[in-house]
C-alpha positions in Angstrom: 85.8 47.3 77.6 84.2 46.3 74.3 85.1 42.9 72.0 86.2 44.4 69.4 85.0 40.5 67.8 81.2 40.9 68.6 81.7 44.6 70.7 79.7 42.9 73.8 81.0 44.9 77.0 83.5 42.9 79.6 85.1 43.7 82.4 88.5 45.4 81.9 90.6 42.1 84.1 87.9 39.7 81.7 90.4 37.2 79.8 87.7 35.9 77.2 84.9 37.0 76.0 81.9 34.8 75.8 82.2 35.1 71.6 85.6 33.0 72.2 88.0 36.3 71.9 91.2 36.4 73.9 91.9 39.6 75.1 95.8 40.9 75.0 97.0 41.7 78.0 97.6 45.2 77.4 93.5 45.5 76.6 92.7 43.7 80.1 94.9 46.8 82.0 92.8 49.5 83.2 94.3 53.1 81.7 95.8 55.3 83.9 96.1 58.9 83.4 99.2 60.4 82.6 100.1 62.6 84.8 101.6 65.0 81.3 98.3 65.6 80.7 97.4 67.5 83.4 101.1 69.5 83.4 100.7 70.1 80.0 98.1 73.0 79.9 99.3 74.4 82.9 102.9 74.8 81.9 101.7 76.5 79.0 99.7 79.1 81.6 103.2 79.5 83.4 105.3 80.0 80.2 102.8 82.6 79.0 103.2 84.3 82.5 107.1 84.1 82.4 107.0 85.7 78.4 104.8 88.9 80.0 106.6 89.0 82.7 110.3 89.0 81.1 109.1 91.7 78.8 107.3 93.9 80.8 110.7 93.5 83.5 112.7 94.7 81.0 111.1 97.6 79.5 110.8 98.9 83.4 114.4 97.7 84.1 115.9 99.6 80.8 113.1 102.6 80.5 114.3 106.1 81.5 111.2 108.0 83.7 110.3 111.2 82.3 111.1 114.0 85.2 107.9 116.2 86.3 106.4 118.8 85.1 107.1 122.1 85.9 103.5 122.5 86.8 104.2 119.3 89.4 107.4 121.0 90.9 106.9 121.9 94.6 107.9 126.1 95.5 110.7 125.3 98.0 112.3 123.4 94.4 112.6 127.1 93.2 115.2 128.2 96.5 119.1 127.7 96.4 120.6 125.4 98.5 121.3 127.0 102.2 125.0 127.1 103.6 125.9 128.7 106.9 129.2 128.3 108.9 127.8 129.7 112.3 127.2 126.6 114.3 129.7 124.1 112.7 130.3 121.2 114.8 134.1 120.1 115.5 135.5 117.1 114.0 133.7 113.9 115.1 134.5 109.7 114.1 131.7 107.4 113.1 131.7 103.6 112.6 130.2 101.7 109.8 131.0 98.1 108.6 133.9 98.0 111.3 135.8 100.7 109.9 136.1 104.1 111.6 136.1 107.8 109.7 136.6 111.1 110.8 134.1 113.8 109.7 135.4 117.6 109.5 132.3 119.2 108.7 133.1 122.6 106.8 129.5 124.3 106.5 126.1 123.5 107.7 124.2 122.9 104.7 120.5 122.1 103.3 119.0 121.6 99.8 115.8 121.1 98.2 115.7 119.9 94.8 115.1 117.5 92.0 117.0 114.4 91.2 117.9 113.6 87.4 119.8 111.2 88.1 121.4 108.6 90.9 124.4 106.1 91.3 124.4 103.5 93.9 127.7 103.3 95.7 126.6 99.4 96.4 126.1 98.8 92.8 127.9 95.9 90.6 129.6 98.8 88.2 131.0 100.7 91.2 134.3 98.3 93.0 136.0 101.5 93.8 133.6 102.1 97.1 134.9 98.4 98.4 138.3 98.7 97.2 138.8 101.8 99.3 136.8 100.2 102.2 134.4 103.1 101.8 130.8 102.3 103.0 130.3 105.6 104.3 129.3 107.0 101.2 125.9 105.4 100.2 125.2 106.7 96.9 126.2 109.8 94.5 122.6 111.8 93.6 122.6 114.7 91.1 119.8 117.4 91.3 118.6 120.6 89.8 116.6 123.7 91.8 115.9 127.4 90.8 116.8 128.7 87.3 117.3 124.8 85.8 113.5 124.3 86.4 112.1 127.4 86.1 112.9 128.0 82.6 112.0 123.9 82.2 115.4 123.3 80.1 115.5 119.9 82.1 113.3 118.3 79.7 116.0 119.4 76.8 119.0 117.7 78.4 120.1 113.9 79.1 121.1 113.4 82.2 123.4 110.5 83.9 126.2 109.4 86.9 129.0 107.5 86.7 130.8 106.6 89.9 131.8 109.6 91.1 129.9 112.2 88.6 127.1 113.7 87.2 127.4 114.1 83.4 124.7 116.6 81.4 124.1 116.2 77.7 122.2 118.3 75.3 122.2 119.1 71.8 122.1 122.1 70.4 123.5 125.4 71.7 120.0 126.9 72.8 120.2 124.6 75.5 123.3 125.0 76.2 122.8 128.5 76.9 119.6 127.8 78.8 121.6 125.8 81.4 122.6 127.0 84.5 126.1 125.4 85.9 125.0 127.0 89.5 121.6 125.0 89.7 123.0 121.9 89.7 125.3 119.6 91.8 126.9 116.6 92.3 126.4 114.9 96.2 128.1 112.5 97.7 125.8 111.6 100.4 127.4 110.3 103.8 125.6 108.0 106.6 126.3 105.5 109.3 122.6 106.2 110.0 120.2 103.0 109.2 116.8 104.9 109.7 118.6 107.9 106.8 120.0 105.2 104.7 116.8 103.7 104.1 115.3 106.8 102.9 118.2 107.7 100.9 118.4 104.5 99.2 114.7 104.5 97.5 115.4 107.6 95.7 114.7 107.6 92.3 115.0 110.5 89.1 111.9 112.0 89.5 111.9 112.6 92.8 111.9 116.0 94.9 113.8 115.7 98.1 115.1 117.5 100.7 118.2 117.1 102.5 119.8 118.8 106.0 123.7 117.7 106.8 127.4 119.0 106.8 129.5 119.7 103.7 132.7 117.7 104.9 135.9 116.2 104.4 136.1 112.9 105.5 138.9 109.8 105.8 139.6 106.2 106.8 142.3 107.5 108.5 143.1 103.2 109.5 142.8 102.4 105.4 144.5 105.5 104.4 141.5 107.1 102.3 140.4 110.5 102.4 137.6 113.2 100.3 136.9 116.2 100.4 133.9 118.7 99.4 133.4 121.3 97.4 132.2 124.2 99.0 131.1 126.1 96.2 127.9 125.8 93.5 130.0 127.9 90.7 133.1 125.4 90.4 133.3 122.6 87.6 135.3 119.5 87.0 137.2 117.2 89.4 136.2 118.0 93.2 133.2 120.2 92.5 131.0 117.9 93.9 129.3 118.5 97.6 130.1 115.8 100.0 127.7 115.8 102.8 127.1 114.1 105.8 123.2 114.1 106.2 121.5 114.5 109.4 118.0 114.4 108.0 116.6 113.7 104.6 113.1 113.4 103.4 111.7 112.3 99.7 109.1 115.8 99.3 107.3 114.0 96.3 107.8 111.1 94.6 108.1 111.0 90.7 106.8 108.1 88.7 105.3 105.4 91.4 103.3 103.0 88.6 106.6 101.9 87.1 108.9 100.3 90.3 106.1 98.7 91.0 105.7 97.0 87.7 109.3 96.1 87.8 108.8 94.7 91.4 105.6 92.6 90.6 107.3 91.5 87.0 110.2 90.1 89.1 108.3 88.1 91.6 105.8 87.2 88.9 108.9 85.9 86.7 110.2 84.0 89.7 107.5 81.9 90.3 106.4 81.2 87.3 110.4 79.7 86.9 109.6 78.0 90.3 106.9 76.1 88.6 107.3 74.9 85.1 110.5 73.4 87.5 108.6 71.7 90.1 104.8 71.2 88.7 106.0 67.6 87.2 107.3 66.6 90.2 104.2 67.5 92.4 101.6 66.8 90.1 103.8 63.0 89.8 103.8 62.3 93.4 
């Protein structure tokens, strides 16, 4: 350090410089560094990161995908759904969760189409599933084949599930008239199969899938809860939805991949960035 008297260099512990200054004792301490001064610039890296990352997580959490277009639909999209009753097993019971149901399968059935929209039987909105110790049925997924994409009238209506229901919305009567009740349905997809629940659990709207099972009544005979299936693509209202037990399921195609994975990578992004503006003090301190 420098006498600030006659500015001759001394030793930071010197107590007097040769001049006759007396150095304070805060002059004679050597300066640390503060530790803020290194946390500073780099919480302001991990704030930045959290901003992006909070806004880009929310326009992929809240953002609607845009179905395919008709030039992207796959040809076995363009077939009905197949339903046969010649080799239709007898009723069976399955376990999932601890609790036991009994499966009366109806009709062997397959279908091939596109998914507009999804609702997870596991979500926060949907208690219903837990209350009525249902765990068989894994989620609700609504889809479109034939006429509904051929004459691309998708991309004129909104489309959306509720717990137990697929709801269609357009707005003008065109549309309306466009629609086809018959290409659409409603399924309640049934499981106690880990490697099929997987699969089934990634859809997404967008997605072309294809789907092998049993349209079936099913109960918790133990609980005292019981569903049945519509059997038919023509009915509307309460119980026209297909409940199936699926044997196989495959996703044909999938619709928009760029955006999950900016939701995924915004979510881990935002979590570590939280993780450190929390704990950089403390490491960069000790």
């Amino acid at each position: 350090m420098n006498c600030p008297q006659c500015d001759t260099y001394n030793q930071s512990t010197a107590v007097q410089c040769d001049c006759g200054y007396l150095f304070a004792a805060a002059e004679r301490v050597r300066k640390r560094k503060d530790p803020s001064t290194k946390v500073g610039p780099l919480n302001r890296i991990l704030i930045v990161i959290l901003v992006v990352s909070l806004c880009v997580f929310s326009i992929t959490f809240f953002y609607t995908p845009n179905l395919p277009d008709k030039s992207e639909i796959l040809p076995q999209l363009y077939h009905a759904p197949i339903q046969d009753d010649a080799a239709v097993p007898d009723p069976f019971m399955v376990e999932k969760k601890g609790m036991f149901y009994r499966i009366a399968p109806k009709f062997e059935y397959q279908l091939n189409g596109l998914v507009v929209s999804t609702h997870d039987a596991d979500s926060l909105s949907d208690v219903l599933h837990e209350q009525w110790k249902d765990y068989l049925n894994i989620m609700d997924i609504c889809v479109i084949w034939g006429a509904n994409i051929d004459n691309e009238v998708y991309h004129r209506i909104e489309f959306s599930s509720g717990n137990f229901t697929c709801f269609c919305r357009w707005f003008d009567a065109q549309t309306g008239k466009m629609f086809h009740g018959d290409a659409l349905s409603n399924n309640h997809l049934l499981t106690d199969d880990k490697r099929i629940a997987k699969k089934i659990l990634k859809v997404k709207p967008g997605d072309q899938i294809s789907f092998k099972g049993f349209l079936a009544a099913y109960e918790n005979q133990g609980y005292g809860f019981s569903r049945g299936t519509s059997t038919s693509r023509t009915d509307t209202g309460n119980r026209a939805c297909e409940t199936v037990y699926v044997t196989d399921f495959e996703i044909l195609k999938k619709g928009q991949v760029l955006l999950p994975i900016l939701k995924n990578l915004s979510l881990f992004s935002m979590l570590i960035s939280l993780a450190g503006i929390f704990t950089l003090p403390f490491i960069i301190k000790h």
